[in-house]
Residue, then its C-alpha position, 0 to 999 in steps of 0.5 A: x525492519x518495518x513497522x507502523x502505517x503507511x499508507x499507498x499514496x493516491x497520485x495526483x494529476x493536473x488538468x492536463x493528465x500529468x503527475x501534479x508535483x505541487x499536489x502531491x506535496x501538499x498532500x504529504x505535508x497533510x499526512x505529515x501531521x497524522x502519525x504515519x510512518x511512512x509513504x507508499x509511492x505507486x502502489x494499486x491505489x496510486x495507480x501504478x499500472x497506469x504511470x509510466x517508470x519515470x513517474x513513478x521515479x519523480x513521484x517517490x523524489x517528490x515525496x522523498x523530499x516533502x516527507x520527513x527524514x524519519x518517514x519511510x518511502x516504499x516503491x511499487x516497482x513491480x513489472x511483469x518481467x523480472x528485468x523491467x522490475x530490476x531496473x525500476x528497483x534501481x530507479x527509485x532508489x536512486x530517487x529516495x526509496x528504501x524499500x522495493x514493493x513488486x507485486x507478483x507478476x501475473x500475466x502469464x499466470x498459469x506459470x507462475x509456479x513456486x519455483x518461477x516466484x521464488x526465482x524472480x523474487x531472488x532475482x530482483x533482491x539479489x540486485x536491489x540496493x534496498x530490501x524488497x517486500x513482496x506483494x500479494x494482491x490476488x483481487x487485482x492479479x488473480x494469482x494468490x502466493x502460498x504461504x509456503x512459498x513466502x516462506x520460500x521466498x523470505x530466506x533471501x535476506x533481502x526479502x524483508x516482508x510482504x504486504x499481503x492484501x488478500x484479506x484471508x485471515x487464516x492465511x495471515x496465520x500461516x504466514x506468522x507461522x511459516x515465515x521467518x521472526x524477522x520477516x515482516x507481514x504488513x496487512x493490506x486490506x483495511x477490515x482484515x488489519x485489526x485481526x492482522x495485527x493482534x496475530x502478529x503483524x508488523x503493520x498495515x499499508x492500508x488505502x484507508x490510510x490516505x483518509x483516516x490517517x490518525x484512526x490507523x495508527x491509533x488502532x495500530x498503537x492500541x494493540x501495541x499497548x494492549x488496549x484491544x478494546x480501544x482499538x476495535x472500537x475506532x477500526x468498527x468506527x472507520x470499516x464503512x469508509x475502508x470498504x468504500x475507498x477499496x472494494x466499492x469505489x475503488x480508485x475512483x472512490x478514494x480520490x473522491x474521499x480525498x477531496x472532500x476531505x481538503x487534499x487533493x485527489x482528482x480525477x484518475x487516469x484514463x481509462x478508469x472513471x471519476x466517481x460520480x455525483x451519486x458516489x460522491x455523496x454516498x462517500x460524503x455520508x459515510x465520512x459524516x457518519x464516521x466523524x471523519x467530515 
């Protein structure tokens, strides 16, 4: 149901800390050109803890409308309650999204047992007009969803796949194994994709995407076509960048990267801090040594 690259959209802000709808335009219309086979609005790199629900609401309508018909638009609707996910859920397809994104919720961590996951997921398929990927980020949730519970999970036929961003290789080949043919495993965590993918994987929503669009797909389309060689050769290529616009740099390092290379990425929501002057030019070098700058 779900394949190629996509990558968790950085959300640009004005001067005046409001979502900048021109830029977020403009940016699309760059990715436009690339390859990639659709758009995730809100997710961790777009900074989805720090925009308000109708946000988050306008910018999948924003990217709807700029994107192509064929492009698919996913949301990152998860909330810490099932309630508030629900009712996101509903919001942003309403706006244009055909699929829901929920991060495991994880506040309340120590409960968040199969049972309470597997209901909450269920839950909100149950009420979602549009399928429902689930999303494991354990370096930000610090709550890492078994493979067996996926599994679990996946038997709801409105649960769809799963971005899976924990980088655990041999956990991606649970998942191959215990989750259904037609669920979909999409790799989220850019040094992990090319292996993800000669596993099995459906696809990647990569951060690394925002500034190596058309490397992404070609390391994609490589292993569809059975040329491994090619496609370690340019995922090798663009591993420096990957790391600094995730674990490195973070958020901060990504929108950096975006704007030295001609899109729009601004300075990111209080209270986290724009890369400085020093990152900035770290990131200059590696994009220089890549090829991609």
């Amino acid at each position: 149901m779900i394949r190629g690259v996509y990558p968790p959209i950085a959300t640009p802000f004005d001067d005046q800390g409001s979502l900048d709808a021109d830029a977020l335009v403009a940016n699309v219309d760059k990715w436009e050109t690339t390859g990639l086979s659709g758009y995730v609005v809100a997710g961790s790199n777009g900074e989805s803890v720090l925009l308000e629900d109708e946000e988050i609401v306008r910018a999948v309508e924003i990217v709807r409308k700029a994107a192509a018909p064929e492009r698919r638009v996913i949301a990152g609707v998860g909330r810490q309650s099932t309630a508030a996910t629900i009712a996101l859920t509903k919001a942003t397809a309403a706006a244009g999204s055909q699929f829901a994104l929920v991060m495991t919720p994880s506040f309340y961590s120590g409960e968040m047992t199969a049972e309470a996951l597997t209901r909450h997921y269920w839950a909100i398929a149950d009420a979602s007009p549009v399928p429902v990927l689930v999303y494991n980020v354990p370096k930000f949730t610090n709550l890492n969803i078994a493979p067996a519970t996926v599994a679990r999970i996946a038997q709801h036929e409105n649960v769809v796949g799963i971005k899976d961003s924990a980088g655990d290789i041999p956990q991606v080949c649970d998942l191959v194994r215990l989750c259904p043919p037609e669920f979909d495993i999409l790799i989220g965590n850019g040094p992990a994709f090319l292996s993800g993918m000669q596993l099995g994987a459906s696809g990647g929503i990569l951060a690394v995407a925002n500034v190596a669009p058309r490397e992404c797909v070609q390391v994609y389309e490589h292993v569809l076509t059975g040329e491994h060689a090619k496609a370690r050769d340019i995922h090798l290529r663009t591993i420096e960048i990957g790391k600094a616009v995730t674990g490195r740099f973070g958020v901060a390092g990504l929108k950096a990267t975006l704007d030295l290379l001609g899109y729009t990425g601004g300075a990111p929501r209080p209270p986290v801090l724009p890369a400085s002057d020093e990152v900035r030019e770290t990131i200059r070098q590696i994009l220089v040594a890549d090829g991609l700058l």
